[in-house]
Steps between C-alpha positions, in 0.01 A plus 500: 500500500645822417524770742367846485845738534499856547786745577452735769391803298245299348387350873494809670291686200231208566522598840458852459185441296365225694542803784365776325150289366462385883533892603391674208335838713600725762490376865541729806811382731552606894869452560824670729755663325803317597751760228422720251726719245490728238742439181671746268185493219263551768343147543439410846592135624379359879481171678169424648472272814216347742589425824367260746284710793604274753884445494538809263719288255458516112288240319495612187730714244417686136686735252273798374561789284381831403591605181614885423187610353275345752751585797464892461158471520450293831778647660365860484150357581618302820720770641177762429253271684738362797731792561813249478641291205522137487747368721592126632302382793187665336197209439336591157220436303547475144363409132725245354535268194665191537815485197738205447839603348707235373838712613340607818210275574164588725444826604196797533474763294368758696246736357327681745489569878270555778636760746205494726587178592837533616400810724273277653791226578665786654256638714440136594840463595527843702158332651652204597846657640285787709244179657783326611707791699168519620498173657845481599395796744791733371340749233488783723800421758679739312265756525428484863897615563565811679654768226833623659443898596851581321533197234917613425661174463334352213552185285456534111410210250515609155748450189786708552448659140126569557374830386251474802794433743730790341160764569479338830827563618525843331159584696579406813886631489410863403197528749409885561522383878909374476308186685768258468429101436709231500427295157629128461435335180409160470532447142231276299346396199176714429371384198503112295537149590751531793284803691338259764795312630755822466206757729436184755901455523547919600202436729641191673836704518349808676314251721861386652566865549200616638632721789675712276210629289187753606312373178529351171431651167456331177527697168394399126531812237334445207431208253275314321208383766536127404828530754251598778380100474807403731349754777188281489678228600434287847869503561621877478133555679538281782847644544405812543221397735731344743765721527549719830583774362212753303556486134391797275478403143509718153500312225365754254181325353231668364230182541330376827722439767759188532489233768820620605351845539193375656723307809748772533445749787476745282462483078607879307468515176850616339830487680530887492140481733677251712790780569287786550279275751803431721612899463157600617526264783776677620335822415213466657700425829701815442173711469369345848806547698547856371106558619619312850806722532281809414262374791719442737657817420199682573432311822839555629456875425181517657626340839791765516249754455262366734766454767702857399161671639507246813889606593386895379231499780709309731785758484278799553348338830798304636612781727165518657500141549868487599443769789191328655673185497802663637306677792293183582834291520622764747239497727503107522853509560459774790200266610710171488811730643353598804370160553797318471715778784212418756550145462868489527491726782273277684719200369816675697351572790397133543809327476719767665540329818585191303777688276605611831526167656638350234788751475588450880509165465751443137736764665553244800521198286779705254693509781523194660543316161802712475643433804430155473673515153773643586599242833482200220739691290780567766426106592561377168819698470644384835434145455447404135729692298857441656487157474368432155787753373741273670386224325461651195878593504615138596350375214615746255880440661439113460415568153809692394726280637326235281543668212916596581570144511271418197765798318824358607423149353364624183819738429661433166823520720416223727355283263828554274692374827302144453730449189199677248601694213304767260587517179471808297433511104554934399409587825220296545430188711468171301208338630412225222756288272353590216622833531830402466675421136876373412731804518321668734745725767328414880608651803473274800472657800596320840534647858836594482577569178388450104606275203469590140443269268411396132213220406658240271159264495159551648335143621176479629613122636450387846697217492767749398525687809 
């Protein structure tokens, strides 16, 4: 039996028709945009995807294109109708014909577009993401932080090249006030695929650091609003919900609010706005002190005036006063004066006879303990004192004759007479061998005369001696 060959041209070609007859309309297709690009002639190519609810993994995968003419025409109608192009992540609903290629094989050909529908994903989306902070009990923690009265250490997220973060800093640097702020930048990703992970990163970073911040501020200049998706998002929201610290943001949109600004403490529209709130904080303080310093001023003044009239009147009738006071003090003194004579008086003539007595009676006992005194005196001369200088004296003679003997029998001269010499090195006494060394001159002195002599050898030898 022969067999039915065909070459892949001709097998895919089948294919392609078999395909086409099986799908000959126009069929409407809900699917993710996984990529999507625009090439040099203006056709636009994307990868559409469906994922799995549940474990959020991909289950199914498609090439579509747009061609140039077809392209201008939805692009400028999408962007019209939903404020933001077409970007990955979006879900879309779309006309499409199926088309087999025998270079490229299956893929859509996209020919129309339903914008309304994708708004609706996203609101569904924002939905979802806002009913869930809502459960997790953390949607307004944020809020419900105290605002610092003078907010001047303050933590920045924003790109470093930001338009927004360049009017920010030139705002809040050249304040009217010369209100000075301390500004740390915690650079981040604003806009595209890696703005999630790069905002939740500064957060998580400031977090660590909390003490050293008032506040946080995050700043987004201008754009195209399809960037302003990634502030939607559960993770910056919840972020930013949790954090200790107030966070202002300013992320320049001109649509309803973000999550992000929804959870924040508070949500300014432009990062300029976000500088000139945090100068009129300061501003507003500077008003109210001024008015306290202006009414404590006024009270001050008032209670010098109040007690200038006090000390006037006082000065005008303090002689009067003094003189009465004076005169009243004299005549109680006179009072207590005379008061205190008569009772001394009587006092004295009480114990008179008792002064008297007592007088009598300390002269006579003066002078017997004098006379008495001076008997034990004369006794103690006469019988103590002779004999304990005798004894005295014997000792001290006993003593000295002790100390003459102990002399005689220490004298160099005597001992020299026991056959003892000294021996003299320069003019010193040699007291150790090892002061002595071979050709040394020594003088040896004995008690009747001296020998000089030279050292030949120096032993240190007993057994020598």
């Amino acid at each position: 039996m022969e067999k039915n060959k065909y070459t892949l041209l001709e097998l895919s070609k089948l294919i392609g028709k078999t395909i086409e007859n099986a799908f000959p309309g126009r069929y409407w297709l809900v699917a993710e945009i996984n990529e999507i690009r625009e090439n040099q002639n203006g056709h636009c190519y994307l990868e559409l995807i469906e994922k799995d609810s549940e474990k959020d993994r991909i289950i199914a995968r498609s090439r579509a294109t747009i061609w140039a003419n077809t392209w201008r025409m939805l692009k400028s109608y999408f962007e019209t109708a939903t404020s933001q192009p077409l970007g990955k992540g979006m879900m879309i609903l779309v006309e499409v014909s199926v088309v087999f290629h025998e270079l490229y094989g299956l893929s859509f050909n996209i020919r129309d577009i339903d914008p309304v529908y994708t708004l609706g994903d996203l609101e569904r989306k924002r939905a979802e993401t806002i009913k869930r902070l809502e459960q997790e009990g953390i949607i307004n923690m944020n809020k419900e932080l105290p605002f610092p009265v003078l907010p001047s250490r303050i933590a920045v997220i924003s790109s470093p090249g930001a338009a927004g973060y360049e009017d920010f800093m030139h705002q809040i640097t050249n304040n009217p006030g010369k209100y000075r702020f301390a500004i740390t930048l915690f650079p981040a990703t604003m806009q595209g695929d890696n703005t999630v992970s790069s905002v939740t990163e500064a957060l998580e970073e400031i977090f660590e650091q909390e003490s050293s911040y008032d506040l946080v501020v995050i700043l987004r200049g201008g754009g195209s609003s399809s960037d302003l998706n990634s502030f939607d998002s559960y993770e910056i929201a919840s972020h930013i919900a949790q954090l200790p610290l107030p966070v202002i943001t300013g992320i320049g949109h001109e649509r309803d609010r973000t999550i992000a600004g929804m959870v924040a403490n508070t949500d300014l529209k432009t990062p300029t706005a976000v500088a000139e709130f945090l100068i009129g904080k300061f501003h507003i303080l500077d008003i109210k002190i001024s008015n306290l310093s202006g009414k404590i001023s006024g009270a001050v003044t008032g209670i010098i005036e109040q007690n200038r009239q006090f000390l006037d009147f006082a000065a005008k009738d303090l002689p009067r006063l003094t003189s009465n006071n004076i005169r009243q003090k004299g005549m109680h003194m006179r009072s207590a004066g005379s008061v205190i004579a008569g009772s001394a008086i009587r006092f004295l003539q009480k114990n008179r006879h008792k002064l008297d007595s007592a007088h009598s009676g300390f002269g006579y006992i003066a002078k017997n303990y004098l006379f008495n005194r001076k008997n034990k005196e004369q006794d103690f001369r006469n019988r103590i004192l002779p004999n304990k200088t005798r004894e005295l004296i014997r000792k001290k003679s006993d003593r000295l004759k002790l100390l003459d003997k102990t002399l005689t029998l220490v004298d160099p001269e005597n001992i020299l007479k026991k056959g003892y010499a000294l021996v003299y090195k320069q003019g010193r006494i040699v007291k150790n061998i090892v002061e002595i060394k071979s050709s040394d001159i020594l003088v040896t002195k004995l008690h009747n005369g001296r020998i000089d002599s030279k050292v030949l050898k120096v032993s240190t030898d007993k057994k020598h001696l």
